[in-house]
NUSE-511402 format. One record per residue: residue number from 1; residue in one letter; x, y, z of N, C-alpha, C, CB in turn. Coordinates in steps of 0.2 Angstrom, whole numbers, plus 5000, padded with zeros to 4 digits. Glycine has a CB too. Layout:
N
[NUM, A, [X, Y, Z], [X, Y, Z], [X, Y, Z], [X, Y, Z]] ...
END
This chain:
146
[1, X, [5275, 4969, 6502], [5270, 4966, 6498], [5265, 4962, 6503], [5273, 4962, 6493]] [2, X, [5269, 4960, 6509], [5263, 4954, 6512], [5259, 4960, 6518], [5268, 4946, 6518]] [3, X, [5265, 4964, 6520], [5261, 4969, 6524], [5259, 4974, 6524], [5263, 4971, 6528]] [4, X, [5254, 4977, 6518], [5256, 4983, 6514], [5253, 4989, 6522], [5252, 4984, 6504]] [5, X, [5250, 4990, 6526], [5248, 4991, 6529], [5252, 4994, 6536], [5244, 4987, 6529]] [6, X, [5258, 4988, 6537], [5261, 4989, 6543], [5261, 4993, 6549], [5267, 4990, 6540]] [7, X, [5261, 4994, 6552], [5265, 4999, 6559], [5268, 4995, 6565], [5260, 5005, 6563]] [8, X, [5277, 4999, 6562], [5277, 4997, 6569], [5277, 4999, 6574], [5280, 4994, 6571]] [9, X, [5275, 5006, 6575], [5273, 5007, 6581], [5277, 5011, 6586], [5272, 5002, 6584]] [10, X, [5282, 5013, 6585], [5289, 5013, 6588], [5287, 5019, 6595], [5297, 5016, 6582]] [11, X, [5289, 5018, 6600], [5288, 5026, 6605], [5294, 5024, 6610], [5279, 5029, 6610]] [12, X, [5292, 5031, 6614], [5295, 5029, 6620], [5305, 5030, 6619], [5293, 5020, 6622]] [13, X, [5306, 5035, 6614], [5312, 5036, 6613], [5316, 5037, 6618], [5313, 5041, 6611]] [14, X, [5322, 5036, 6619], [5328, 5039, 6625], [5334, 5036, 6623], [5328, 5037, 6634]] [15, X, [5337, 5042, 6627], [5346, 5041, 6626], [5348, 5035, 6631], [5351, 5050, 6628]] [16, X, [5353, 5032, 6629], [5357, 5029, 6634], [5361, 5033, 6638], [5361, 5024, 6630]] [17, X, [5362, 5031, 6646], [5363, 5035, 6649], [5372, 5034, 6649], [5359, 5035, 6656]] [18, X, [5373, 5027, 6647], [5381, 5025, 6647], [5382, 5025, 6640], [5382, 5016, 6650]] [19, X, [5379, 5026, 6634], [5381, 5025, 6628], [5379, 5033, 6624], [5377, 5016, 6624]] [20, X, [5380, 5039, 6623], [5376, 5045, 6622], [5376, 5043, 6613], [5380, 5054, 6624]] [21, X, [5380, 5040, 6611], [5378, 5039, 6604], [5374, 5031, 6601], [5386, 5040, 6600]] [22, X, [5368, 5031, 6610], [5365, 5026, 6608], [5357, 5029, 6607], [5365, 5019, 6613]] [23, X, [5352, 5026, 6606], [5346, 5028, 6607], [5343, 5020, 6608], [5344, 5032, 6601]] [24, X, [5338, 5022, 6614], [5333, 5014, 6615], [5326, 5017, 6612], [5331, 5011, 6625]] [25, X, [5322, 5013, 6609], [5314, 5011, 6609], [5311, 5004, 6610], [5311, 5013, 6602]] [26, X, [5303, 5007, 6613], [5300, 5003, 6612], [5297, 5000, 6604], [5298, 5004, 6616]] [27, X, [5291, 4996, 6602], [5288, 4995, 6600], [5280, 4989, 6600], [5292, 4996, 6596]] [28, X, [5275, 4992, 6596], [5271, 4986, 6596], [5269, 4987, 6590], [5265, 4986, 6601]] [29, X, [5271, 4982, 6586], [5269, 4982, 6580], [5265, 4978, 6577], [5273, 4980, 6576]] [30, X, [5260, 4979, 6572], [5254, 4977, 6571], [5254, 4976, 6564], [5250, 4980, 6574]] [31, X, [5251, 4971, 6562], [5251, 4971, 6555], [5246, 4963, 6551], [5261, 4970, 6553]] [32, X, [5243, 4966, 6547], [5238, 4963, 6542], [5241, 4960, 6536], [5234, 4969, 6540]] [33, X, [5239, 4954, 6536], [5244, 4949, 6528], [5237, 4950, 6524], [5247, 4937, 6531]] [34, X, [5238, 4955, 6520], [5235, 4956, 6514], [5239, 4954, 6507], [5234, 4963, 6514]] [35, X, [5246, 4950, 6508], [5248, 4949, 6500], [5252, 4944, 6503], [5251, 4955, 6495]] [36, X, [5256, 4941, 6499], [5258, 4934, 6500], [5265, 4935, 6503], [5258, 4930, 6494]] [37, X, [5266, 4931, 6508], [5274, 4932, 6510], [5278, 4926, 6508], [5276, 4933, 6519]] [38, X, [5282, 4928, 6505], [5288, 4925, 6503], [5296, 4924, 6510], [5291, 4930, 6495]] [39, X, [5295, 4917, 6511], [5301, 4915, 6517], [5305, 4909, 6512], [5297, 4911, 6525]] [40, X, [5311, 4913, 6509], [5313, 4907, 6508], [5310, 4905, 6500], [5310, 4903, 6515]] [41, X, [5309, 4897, 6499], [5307, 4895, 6496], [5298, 4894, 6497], [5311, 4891, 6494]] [42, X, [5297, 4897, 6500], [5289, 4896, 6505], [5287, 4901, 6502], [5288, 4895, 6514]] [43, X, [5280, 4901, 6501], [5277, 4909, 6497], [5268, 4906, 6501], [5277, 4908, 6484]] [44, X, [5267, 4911, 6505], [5261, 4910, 6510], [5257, 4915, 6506], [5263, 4913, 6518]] [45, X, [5249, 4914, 6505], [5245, 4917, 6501], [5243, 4920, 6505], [5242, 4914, 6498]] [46, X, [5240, 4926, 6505], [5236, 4931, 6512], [5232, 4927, 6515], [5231, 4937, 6511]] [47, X, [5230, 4928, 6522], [5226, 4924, 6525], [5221, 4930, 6529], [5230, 4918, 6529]] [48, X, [5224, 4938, 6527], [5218, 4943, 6529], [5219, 4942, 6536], [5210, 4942, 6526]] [49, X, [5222, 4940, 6540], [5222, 4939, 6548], [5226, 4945, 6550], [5226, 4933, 6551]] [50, X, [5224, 4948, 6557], [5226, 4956, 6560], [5233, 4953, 6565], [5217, 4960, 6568]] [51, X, [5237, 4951, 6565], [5241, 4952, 6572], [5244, 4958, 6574], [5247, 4949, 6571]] [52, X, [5245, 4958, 6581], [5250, 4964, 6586], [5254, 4958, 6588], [5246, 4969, 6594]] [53, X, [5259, 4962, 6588], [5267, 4959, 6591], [5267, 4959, 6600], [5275, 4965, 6588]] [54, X, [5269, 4959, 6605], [5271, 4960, 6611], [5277, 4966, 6611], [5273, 4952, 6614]] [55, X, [5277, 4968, 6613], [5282, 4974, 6615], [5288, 4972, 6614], [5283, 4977, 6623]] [56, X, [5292, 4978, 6612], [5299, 4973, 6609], [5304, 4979, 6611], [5299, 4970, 6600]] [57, X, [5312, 4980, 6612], [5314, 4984, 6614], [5319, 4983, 6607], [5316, 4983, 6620]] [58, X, [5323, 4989, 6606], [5326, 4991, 6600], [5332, 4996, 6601], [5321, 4994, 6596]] [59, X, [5336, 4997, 6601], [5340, 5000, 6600], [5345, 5001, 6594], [5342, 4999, 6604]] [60, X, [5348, 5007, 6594], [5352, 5010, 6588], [5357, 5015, 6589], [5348, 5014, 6584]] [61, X, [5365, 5013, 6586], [5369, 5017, 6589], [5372, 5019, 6581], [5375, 5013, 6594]] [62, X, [5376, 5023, 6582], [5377, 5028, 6578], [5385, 5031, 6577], [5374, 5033, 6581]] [63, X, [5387, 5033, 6574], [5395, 5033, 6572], [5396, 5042, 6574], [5398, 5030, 6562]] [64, X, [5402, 5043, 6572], [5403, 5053, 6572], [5400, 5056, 6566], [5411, 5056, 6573]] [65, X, [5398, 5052, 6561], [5396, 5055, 6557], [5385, 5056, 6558], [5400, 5052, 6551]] [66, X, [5384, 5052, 6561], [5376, 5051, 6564], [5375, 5045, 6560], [5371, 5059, 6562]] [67, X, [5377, 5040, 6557], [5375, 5033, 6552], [5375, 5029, 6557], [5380, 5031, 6544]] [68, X, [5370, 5028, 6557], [5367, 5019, 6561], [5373, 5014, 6559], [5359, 5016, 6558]] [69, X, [5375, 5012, 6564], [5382, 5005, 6561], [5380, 4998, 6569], [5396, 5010, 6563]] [70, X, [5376, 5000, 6570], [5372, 4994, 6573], [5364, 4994, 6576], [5376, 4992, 6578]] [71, X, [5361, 4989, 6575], [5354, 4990, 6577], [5351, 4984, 6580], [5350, 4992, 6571]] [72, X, [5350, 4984, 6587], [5347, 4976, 6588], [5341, 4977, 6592], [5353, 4971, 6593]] [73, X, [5338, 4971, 6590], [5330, 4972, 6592], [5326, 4966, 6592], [5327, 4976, 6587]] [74, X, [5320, 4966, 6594], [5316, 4959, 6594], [5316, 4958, 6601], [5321, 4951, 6589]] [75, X, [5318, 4961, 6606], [5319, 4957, 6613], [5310, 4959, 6616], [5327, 4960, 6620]] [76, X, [5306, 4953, 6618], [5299, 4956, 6623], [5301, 4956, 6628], [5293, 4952, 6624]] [77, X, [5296, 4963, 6628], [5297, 4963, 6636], [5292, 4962, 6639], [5300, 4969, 6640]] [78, X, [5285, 4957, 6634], [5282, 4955, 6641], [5276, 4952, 6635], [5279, 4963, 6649]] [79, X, [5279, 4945, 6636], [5277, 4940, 6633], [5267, 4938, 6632], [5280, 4934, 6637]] [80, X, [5266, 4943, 6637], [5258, 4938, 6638], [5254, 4943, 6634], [5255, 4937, 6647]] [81, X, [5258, 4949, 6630], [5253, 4955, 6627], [5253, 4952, 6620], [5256, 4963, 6627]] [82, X, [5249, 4954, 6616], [5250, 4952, 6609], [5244, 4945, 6607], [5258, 4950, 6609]] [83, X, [5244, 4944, 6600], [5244, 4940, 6598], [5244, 4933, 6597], [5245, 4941, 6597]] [84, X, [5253, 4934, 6598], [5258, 4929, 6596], [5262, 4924, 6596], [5261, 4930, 6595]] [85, X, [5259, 4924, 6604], [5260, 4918, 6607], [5267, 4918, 6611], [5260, 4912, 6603]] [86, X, [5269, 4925, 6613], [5274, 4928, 6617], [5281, 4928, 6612], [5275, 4925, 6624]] [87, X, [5281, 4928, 6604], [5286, 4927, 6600], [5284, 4934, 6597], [5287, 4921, 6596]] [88, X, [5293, 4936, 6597], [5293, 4942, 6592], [5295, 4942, 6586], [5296, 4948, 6594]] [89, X, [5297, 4948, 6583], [5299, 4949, 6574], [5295, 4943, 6571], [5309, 4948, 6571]] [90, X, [5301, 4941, 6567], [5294, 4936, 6560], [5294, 4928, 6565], [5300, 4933, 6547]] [91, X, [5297, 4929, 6570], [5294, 4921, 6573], [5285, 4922, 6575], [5298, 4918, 6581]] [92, X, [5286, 4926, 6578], [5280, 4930, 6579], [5275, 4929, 6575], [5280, 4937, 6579]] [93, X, [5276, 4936, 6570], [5272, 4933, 6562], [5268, 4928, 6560], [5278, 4931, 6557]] [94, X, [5276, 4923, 6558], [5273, 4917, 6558], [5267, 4912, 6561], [5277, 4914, 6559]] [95, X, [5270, 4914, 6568], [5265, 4911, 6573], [5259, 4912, 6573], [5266, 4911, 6578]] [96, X, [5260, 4919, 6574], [5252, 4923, 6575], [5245, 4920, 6568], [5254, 4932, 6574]] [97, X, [5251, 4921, 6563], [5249, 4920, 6557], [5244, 4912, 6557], [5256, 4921, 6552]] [98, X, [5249, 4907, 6560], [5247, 4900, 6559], [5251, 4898, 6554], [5240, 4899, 6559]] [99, X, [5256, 4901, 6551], [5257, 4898, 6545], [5262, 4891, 6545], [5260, 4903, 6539]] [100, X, [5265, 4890, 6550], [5270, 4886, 6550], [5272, 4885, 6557], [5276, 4887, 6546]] [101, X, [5276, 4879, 6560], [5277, 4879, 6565], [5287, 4879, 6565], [5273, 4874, 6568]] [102, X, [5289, 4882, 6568], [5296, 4881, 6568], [5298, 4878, 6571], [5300, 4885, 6569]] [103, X, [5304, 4873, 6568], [5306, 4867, 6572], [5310, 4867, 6579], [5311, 4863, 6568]] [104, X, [5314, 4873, 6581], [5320, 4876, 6585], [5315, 4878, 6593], [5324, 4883, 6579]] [105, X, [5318, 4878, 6598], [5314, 4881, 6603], [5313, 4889, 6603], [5317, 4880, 6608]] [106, X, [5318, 4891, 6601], [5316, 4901, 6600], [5313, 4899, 6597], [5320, 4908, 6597]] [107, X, [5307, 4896, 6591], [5303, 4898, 6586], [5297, 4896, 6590], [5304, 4895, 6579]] [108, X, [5298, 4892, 6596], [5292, 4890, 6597], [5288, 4895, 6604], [5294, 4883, 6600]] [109, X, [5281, 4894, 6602], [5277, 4896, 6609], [5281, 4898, 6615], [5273, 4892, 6612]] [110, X, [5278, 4903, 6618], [5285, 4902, 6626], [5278, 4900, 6630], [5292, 4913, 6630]] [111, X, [5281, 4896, 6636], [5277, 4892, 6640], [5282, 4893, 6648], [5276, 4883, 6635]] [112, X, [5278, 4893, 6650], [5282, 4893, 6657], [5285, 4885, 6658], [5277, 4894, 6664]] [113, X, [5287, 4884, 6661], [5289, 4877, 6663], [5289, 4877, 6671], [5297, 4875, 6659]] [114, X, [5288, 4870, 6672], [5285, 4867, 6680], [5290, 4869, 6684], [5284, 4859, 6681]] [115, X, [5297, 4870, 6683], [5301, 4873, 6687], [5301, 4880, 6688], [5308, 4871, 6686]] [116, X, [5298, 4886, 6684], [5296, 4892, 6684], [5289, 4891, 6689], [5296, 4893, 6675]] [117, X, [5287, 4887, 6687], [5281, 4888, 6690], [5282, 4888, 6696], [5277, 4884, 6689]] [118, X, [5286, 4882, 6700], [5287, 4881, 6706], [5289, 4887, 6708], [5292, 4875, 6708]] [119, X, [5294, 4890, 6707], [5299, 4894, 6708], [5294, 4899, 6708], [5305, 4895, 6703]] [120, X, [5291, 4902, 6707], [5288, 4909, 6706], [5282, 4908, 6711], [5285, 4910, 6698]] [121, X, [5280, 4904, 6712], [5274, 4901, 6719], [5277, 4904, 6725], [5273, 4893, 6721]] [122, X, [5284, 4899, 6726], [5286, 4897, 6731], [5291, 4901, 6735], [5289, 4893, 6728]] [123, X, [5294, 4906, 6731], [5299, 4911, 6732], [5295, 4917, 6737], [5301, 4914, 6724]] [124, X, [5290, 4921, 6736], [5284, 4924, 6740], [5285, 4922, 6745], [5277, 4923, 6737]] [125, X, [5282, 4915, 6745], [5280, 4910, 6754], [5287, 4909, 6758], [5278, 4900, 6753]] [126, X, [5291, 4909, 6755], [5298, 4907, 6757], [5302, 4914, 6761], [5303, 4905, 6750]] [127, X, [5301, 4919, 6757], [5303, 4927, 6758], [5297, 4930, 6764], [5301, 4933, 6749]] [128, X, [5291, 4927, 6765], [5286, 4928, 6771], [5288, 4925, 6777], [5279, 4925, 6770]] [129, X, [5291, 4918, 6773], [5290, 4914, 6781], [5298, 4918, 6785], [5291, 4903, 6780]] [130, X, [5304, 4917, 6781], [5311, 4920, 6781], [5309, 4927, 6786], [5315, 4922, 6771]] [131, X, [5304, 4931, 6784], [5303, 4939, 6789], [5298, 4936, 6797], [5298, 4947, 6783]] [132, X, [5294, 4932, 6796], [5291, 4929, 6803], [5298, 4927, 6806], [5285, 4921, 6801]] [133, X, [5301, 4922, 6804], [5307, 4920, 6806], [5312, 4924, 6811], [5309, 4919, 6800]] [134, X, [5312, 4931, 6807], [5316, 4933, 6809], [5313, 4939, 6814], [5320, 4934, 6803]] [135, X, [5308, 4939, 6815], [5307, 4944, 6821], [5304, 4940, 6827], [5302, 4950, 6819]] [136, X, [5306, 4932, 6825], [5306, 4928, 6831], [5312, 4929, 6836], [5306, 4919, 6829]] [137, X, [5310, 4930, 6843], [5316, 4930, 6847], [5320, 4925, 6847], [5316, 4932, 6853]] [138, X, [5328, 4926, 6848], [5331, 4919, 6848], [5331, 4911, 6852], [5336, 4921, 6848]] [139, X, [5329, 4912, 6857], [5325, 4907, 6862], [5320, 4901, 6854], [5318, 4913, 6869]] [140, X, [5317, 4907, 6856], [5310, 4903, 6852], [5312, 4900, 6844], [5305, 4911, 6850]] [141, X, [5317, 4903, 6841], [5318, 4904, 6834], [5322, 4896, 6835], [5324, 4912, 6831]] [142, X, [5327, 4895, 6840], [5330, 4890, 6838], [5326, 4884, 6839], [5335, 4891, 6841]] [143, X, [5321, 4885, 6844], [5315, 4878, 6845], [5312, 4879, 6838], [5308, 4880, 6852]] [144, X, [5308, 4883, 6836], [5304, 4882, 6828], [5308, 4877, 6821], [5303, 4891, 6824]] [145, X, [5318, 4880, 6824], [5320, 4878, 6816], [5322, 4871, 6818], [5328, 4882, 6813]] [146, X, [5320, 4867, 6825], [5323, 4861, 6826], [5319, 4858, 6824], [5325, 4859, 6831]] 
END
């Protein structure tokens, strides 16, 4: 009712190479709040806003008769696409939407944090300097590390 429009998008089909009665997909789903969503005891009135999700992986396994008996899904794999503020399924939603904020950290915005940051700078320069380093002859190498 809230999404009558939906898609999600699904491609990118394949078999698990370790599981044959698994199947992976991707997706990017995209969806328009044309009617009101009901969470709960919360009832959100349309607000006509467009979201896309970020990429999300999915997978589905299967018994010997072919019936789906598990299905997990929601994971991004690459936070900075989308809408949503790098959250998927209905945190996503929500967010994108603006309708609420969720109290819990998975509900929240993903943000790098200052130790991410460091780390991701730093690592590069470290891995540069580590190969200069090492095509110093030993003489030399051991004057630089004193």
């Amino acid at each position: 009712e809230a999404f009558p429009l939906a898609s999600a998008n699904f491609y990118n089909f394949r078999i698990d190479p370790l599981e044959p009665n698994r199947i992976w997909m991707l997706s990017r789903g995209a969806y328009e709040h044309l009617g009101t969503l009901c969470l709960g005891p919360s009832k959100f009135p349309a607000t006509n806003k467009r979201i896309c999700l970020p990429p999300q992986c999915f997978s589905m396994s299967f018994d010997q008769n072919g019936l789906c008996y598990k299905l997990t899904g929601g994971y991004n794999v690459d936070r900075s696409a989308g809408d949503t503020q790098g959250l998927g399924g209905m945190f996503g939603i929500v967010t994108g939407l603006g309708l609420m904020k969720l109290p819990f950290p998975e509900g929240r915005p993903w943000k790098r944090s200052l130790m991410w940051e460091a780390f991701s700078l730093r690592v590069p320069q470290i891995v540069e300097d580590w190969k200069a380093l090492s095509r110093v002859k030993s003489p030399e190498r051991k004057k630089l590390m004193s």
